[in-house]
N, C-alpha and C positions, 0 to 999 in steps of 0.2 A: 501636191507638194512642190515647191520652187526645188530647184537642182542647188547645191549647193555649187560656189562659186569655186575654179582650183587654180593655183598658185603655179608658176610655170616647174618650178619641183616636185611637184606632185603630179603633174600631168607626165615631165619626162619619166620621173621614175614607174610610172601606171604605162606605158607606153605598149609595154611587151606584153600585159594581160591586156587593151584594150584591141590590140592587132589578135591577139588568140579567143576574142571574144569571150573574157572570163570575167571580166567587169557586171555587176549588177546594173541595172536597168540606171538607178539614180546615178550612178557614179558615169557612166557609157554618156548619156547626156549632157552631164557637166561638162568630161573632157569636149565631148563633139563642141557645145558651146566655147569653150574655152580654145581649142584651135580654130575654128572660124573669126577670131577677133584677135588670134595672135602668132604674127608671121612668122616668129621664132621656132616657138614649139610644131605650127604648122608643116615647116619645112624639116624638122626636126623627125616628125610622125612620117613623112613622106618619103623621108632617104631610109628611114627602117622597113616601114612599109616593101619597100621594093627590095632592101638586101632580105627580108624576110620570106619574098615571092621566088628571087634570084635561088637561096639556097632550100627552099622547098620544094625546086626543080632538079636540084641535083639525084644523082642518080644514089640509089641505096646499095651503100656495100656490106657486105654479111664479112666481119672480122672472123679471120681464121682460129677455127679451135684450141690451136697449142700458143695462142695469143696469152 
């Protein structure tokens, strides 16, 4: 089955399940197609991409009980 084509609206809004790998196989192909051929969205996935690594490095705090 061809990948259906995505619209750069559809790609930014899919951005954050496609970085948490929640994307089905069809839909993961599309975007990967669709940012290989578009510089926007490209650089777009890439600056999230990296604030997504950035605060996944942060350290975990356990909030105070009488919070």
């Amino acid at each position: 089955m061809k990948d259906a084509e995505m619209r750069c609206d559809e790609v930014r809004a899919a951005l954050n399940d496609w970085i948490d790998g929640l994307l089905d196989e069809e839909r993961r192909r599309a975007m990967e197609e669709h940012l290989k051929g578009c510089d926007g969205c490209a650089r777009e996935a890439a600056r999230l991409k990296r604030l997504v690594s950035l605060l996944r490095g942060l350290p975990r705090e356990t909030a105070p009980v009488d919070l």
